[in-house]
Structure formats: structure tokens, C-alpha cells
PyMOL CGO cylinders between C-alpha atoms (Angstrom):
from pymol import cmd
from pymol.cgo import CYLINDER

trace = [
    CYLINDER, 8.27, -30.48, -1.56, 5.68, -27.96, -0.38, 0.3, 1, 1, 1, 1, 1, 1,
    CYLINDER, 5.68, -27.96, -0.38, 4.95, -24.01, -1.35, 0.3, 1, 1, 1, 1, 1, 1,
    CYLINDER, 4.95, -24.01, -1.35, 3.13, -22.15, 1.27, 0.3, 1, 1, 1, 1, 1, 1,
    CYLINDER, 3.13, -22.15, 1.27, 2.35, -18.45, 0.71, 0.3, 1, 1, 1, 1, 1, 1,
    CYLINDER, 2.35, -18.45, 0.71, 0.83, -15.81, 2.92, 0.3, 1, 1, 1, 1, 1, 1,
    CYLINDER, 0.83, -15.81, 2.92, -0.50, -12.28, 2.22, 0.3, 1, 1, 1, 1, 1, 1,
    CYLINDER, -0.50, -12.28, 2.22, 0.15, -8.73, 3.62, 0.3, 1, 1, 1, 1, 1, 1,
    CYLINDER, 0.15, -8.73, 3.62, -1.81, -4.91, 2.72, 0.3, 1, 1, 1, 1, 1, 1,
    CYLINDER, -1.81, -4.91, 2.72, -0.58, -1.90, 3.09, 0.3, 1, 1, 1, 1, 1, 1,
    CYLINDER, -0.58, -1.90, 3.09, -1.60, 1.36, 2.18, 0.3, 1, 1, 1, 1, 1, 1,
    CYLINDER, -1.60, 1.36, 2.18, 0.93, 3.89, 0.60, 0.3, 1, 1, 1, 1, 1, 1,
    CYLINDER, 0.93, 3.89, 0.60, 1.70, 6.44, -1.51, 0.3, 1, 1, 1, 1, 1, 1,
    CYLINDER, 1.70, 6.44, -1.51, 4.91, 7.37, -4.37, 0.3, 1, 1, 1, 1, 1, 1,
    CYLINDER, 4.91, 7.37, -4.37, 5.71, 8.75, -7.13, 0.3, 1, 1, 1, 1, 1, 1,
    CYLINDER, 5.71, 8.75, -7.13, 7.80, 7.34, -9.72, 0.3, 1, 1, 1, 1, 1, 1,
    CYLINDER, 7.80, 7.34, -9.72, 10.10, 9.51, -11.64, 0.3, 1, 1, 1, 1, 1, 1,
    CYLINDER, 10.10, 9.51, -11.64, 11.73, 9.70, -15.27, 0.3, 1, 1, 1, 1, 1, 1,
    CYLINDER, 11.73, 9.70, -15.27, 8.51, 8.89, -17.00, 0.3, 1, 1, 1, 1, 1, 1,
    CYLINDER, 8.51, 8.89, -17.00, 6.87, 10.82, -19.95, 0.3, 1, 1, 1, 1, 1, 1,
    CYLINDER, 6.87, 10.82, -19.95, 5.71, 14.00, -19.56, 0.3, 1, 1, 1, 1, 1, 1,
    CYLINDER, 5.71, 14.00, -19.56, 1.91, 13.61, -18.15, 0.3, 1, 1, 1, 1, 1, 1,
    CYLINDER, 1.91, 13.61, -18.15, 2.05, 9.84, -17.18, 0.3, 1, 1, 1, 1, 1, 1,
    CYLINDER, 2.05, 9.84, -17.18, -0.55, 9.67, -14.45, 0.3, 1, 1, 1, 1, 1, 1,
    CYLINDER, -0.55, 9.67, -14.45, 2.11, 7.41, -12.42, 0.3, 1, 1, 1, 1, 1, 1,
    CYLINDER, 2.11, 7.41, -12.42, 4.60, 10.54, -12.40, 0.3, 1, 1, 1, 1, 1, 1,
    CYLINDER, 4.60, 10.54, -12.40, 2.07, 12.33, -10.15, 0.3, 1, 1, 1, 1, 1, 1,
    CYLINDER, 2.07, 12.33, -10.15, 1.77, 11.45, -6.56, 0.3, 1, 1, 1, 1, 1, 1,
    CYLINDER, 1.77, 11.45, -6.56, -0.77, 9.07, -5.85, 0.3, 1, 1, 1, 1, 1, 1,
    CYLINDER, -0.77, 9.07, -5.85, -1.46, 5.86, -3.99, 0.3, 1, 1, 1, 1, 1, 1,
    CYLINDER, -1.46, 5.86, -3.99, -2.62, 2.08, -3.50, 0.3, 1, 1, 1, 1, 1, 1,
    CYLINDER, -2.62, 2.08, -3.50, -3.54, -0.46, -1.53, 0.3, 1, 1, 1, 1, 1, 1,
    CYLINDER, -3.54, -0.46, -1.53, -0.42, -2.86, -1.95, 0.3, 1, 1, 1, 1, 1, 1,
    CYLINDER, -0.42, -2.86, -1.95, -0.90, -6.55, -1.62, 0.3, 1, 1, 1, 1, 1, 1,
    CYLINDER, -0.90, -6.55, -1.62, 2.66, -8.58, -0.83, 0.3, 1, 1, 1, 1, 1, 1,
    CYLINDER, 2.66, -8.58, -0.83, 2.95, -12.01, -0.88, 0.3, 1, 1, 1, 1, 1, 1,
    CYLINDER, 2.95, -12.01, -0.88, 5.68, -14.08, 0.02, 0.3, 1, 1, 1, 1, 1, 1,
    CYLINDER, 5.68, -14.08, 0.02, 6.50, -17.47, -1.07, 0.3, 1, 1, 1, 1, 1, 1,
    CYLINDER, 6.50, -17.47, -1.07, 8.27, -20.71, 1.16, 0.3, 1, 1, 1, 1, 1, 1,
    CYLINDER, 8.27, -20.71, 1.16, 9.28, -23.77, -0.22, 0.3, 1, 1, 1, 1, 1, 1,
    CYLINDER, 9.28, -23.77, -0.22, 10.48, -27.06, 1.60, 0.3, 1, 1, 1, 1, 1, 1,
    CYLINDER, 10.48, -27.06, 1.60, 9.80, -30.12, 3.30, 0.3, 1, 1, 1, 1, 1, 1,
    CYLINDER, 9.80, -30.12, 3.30, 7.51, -30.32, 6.22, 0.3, 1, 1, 1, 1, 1, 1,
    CYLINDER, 7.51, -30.32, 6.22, 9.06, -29.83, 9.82, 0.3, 1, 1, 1, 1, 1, 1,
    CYLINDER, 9.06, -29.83, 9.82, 8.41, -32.37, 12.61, 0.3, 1, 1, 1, 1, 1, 1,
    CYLINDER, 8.41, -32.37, 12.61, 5.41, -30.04, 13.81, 0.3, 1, 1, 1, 1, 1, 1,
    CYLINDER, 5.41, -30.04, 13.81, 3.97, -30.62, 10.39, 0.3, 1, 1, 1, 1, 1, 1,
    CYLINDER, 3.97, -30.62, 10.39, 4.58, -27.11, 8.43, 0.3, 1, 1, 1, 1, 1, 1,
    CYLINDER, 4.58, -27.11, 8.43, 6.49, -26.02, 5.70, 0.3, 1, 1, 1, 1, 1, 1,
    CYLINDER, 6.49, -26.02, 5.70, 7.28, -23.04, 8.22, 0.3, 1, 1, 1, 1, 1, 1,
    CYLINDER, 7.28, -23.04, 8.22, 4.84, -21.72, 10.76, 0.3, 1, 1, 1, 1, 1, 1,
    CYLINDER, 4.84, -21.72, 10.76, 2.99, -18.75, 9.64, 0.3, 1, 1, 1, 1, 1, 1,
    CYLINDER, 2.99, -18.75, 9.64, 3.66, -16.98, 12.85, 0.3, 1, 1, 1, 1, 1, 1,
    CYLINDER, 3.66, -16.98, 12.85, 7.13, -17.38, 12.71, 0.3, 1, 1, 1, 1, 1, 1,
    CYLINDER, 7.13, -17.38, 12.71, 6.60, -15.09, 9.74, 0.3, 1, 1, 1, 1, 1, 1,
    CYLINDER, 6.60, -15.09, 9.74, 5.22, -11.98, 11.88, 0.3, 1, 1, 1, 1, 1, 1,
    CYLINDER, 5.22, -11.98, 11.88, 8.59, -9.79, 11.46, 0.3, 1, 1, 1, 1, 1, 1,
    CYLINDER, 8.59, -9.79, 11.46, 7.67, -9.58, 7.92, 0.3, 1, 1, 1, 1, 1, 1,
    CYLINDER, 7.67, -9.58, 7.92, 4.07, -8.25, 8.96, 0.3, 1, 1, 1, 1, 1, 1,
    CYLINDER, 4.07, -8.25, 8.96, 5.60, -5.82, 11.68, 0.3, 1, 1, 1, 1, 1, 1,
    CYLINDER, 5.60, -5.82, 11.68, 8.37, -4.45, 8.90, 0.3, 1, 1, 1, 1, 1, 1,
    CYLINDER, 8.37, -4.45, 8.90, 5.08, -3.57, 6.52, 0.3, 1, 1, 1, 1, 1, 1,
    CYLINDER, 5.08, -3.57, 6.52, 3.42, -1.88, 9.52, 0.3, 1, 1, 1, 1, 1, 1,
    CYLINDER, 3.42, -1.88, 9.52, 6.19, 0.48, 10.67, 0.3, 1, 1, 1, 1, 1, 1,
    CYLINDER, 6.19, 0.48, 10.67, 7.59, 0.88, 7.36, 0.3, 1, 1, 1, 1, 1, 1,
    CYLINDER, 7.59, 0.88, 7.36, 5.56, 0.69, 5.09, 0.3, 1, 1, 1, 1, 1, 1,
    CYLINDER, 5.56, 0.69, 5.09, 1.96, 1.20, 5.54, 0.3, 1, 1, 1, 1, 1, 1,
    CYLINDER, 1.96, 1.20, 5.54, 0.59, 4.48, 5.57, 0.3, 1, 1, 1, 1, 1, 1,
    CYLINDER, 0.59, 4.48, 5.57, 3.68, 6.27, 4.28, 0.3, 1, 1, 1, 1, 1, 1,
    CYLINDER, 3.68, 6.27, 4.28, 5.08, 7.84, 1.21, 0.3, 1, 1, 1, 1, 1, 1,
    CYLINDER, 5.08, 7.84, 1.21, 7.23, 5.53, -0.35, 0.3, 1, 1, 1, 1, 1, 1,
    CYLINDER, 7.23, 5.53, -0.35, 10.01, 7.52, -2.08, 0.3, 1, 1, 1, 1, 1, 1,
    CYLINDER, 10.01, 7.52, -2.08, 10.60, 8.71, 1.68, 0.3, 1, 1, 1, 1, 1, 1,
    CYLINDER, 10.60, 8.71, 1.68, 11.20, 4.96, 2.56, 0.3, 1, 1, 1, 1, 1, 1,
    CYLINDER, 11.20, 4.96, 2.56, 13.38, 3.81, -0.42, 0.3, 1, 1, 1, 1, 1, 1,
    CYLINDER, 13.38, 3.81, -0.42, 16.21, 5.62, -2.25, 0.3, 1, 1, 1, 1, 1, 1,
    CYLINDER, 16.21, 5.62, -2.25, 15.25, 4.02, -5.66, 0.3, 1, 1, 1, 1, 1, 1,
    CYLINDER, 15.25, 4.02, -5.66, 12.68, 4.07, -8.08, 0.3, 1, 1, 1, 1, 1, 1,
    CYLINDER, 12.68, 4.07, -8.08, 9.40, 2.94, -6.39, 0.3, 1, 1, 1, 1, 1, 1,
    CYLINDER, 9.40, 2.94, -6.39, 8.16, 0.42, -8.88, 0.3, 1, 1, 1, 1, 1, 1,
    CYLINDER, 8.16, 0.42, -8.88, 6.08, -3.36, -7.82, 0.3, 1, 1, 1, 1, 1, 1,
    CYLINDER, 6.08, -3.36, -7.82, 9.49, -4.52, -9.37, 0.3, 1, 1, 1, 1, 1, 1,
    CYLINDER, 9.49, -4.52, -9.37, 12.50, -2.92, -7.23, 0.3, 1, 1, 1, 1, 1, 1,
    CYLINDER, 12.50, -2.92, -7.23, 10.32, -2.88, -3.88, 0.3, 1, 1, 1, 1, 1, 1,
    CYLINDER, 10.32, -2.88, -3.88, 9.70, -6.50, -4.26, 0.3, 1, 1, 1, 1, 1, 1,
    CYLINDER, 9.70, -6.50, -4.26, 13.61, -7.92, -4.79, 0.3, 1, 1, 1, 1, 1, 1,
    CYLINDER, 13.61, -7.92, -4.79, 14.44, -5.48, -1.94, 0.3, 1, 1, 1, 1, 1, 1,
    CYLINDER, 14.44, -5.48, -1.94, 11.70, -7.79, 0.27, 0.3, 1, 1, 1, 1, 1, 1,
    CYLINDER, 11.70, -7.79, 0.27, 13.03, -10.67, -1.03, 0.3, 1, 1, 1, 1, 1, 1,
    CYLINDER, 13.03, -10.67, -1.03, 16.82, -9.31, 0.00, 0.3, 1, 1, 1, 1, 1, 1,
    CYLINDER, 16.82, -9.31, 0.00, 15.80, -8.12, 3.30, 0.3, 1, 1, 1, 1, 1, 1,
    CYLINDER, 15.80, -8.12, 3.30, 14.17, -11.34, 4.14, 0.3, 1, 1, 1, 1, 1, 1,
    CYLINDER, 14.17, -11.34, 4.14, 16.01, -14.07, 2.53, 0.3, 1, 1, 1, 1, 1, 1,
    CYLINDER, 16.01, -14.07, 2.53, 18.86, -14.42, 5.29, 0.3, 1, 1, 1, 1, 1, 1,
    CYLINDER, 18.86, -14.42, 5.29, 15.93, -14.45, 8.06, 0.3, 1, 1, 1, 1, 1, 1,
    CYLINDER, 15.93, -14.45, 8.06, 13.86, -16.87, 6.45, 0.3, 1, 1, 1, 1, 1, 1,
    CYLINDER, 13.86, -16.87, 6.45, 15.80, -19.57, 4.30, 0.3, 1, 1, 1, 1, 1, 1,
    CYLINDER, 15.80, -19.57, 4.30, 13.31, -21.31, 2.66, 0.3, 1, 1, 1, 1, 1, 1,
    CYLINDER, 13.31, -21.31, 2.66, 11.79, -17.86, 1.35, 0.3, 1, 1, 1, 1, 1, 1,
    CYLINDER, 11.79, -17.86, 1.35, 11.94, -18.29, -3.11, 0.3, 1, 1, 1, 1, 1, 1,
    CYLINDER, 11.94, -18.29, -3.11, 9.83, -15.73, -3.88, 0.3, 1, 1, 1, 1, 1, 1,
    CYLINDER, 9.83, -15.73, -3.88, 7.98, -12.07, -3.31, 0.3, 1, 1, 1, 1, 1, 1,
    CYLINDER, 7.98, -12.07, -3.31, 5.37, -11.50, -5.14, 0.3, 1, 1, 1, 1, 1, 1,
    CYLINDER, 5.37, -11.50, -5.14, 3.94, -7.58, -5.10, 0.3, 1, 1, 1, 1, 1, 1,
    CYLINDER, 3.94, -7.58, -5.10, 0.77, -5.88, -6.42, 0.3, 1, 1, 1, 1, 1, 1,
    CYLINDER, 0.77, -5.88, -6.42, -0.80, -2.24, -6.58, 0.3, 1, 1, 1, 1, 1, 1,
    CYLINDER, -0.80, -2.24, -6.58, -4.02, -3.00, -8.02, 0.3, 1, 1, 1, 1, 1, 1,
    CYLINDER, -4.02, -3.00, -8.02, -6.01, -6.14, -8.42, 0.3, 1, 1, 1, 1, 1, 1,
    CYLINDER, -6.01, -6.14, -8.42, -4.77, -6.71, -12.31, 0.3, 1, 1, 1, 1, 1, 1,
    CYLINDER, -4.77, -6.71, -12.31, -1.33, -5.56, -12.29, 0.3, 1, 1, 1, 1, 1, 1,
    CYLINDER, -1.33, -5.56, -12.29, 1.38, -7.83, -10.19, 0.3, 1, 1, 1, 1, 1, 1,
    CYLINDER, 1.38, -7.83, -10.19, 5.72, -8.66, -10.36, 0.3, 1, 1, 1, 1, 1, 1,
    CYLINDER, 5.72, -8.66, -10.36, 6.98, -11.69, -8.88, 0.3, 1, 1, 1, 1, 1, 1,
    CYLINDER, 6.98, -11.69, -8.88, 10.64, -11.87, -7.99, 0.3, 1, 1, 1, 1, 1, 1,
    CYLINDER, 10.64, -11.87, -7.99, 12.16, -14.80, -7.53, 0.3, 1, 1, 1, 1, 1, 1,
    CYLINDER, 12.16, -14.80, -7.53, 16.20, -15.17, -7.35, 0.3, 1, 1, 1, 1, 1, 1,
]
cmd.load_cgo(trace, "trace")
């Protein structure tokens, strides 16, 4: 059994509500999201767990949906690194089987992993 992983960026922007009174994240800001997604399985006759191109609709989704936008415009929940990454993992699962886990990032130290 293999794992193969690959990594996306975007750039966006949210704000995430029902916090304390002067949390910096209740204030519009931004980051430079990493997303990773995680495949497990055997290898295919060609040799791969699942061909990295095959995974380009993920990449084109970030592009036109994601990147460069304000986030609570996208999604009509709270924008956390938690609900943004099981909504990946729910929007993608049927399209790519072997898909176990999406893992999500705003800065370099801070990350949530969802798996099912």
C-alpha cells in the first residue's frame, strides 16, 4: 500500500466570525494557504498510486475558486483550516476514490488534517 501526496497555494482572504471581542482573526485579513491532499492504494499497471495529472481538477477548482478571493464570499460557513478542508475532502472524494485525506494550512506552523 502506497500514500502519495501533492501540494497546492493559494492566496486569500476571510474573516472568521463569533470570536472574542478584538481577536486579530475576527478582522479581515489574509494568507497564503497551502492544501495538500492525500491518495492511498496499490500501484496501477502504469506504475502510480494515481497520476498526478489526473489530479489537475483539484488545481483548476483552487484557481477559479479559490485563489485570490475573499473566502466568506466562497463558503457559507465559518472559514476555519478545519471546515474548508472536510468540504475539499467532500467535494473530491467521489472524483477521486482513493483520496483519505486533506490536509490545510494558513501559515507555516499552524495546519488541520481531515481525514474521514
Amino acid at each position: 500500500m502506497y500514500t502519495i501526496s501533492k501540494e497546492f497555494y493559494f492566496s486569500a482572504s476571510h474573516q472568521l466570525h463569533g470570536l472574542i471581542k478584538d481577536h486579530p482573526c475576527g478582522r479581515i485579513h489574509g494568507h497564503n494557504y497551502t492544501l495538500k491532499v492525500f491518495l492511498k492504494g496499490n500501484l496501477n499497471p502504469e506504475g502510480f498510486v494515481q497520476d498526478y495529472s489526473d489530479l489537475k481538477p483539484i488545481s483548476d477548482w483552487i484557481d477559479q475558486t479559490l485563489d485570490h478571493r475573499h473566502l466568506n464570499e466562497v463558503f457559507n460557513f465559518q472559514t476555519s483550516v478545519e471546515n474548508i478542508s472536510k468540504y475539499v475532502y467532500d467535494l473530491f472524494k467521489p472524483q477521486f476514490p482513493l483520496l483519505f485525506a486533506v490536509e490545510m494550512s494558513e501559515t507555516p506552523k499552524t495546519n488541520c488534517r481531515y481525514e474521514e
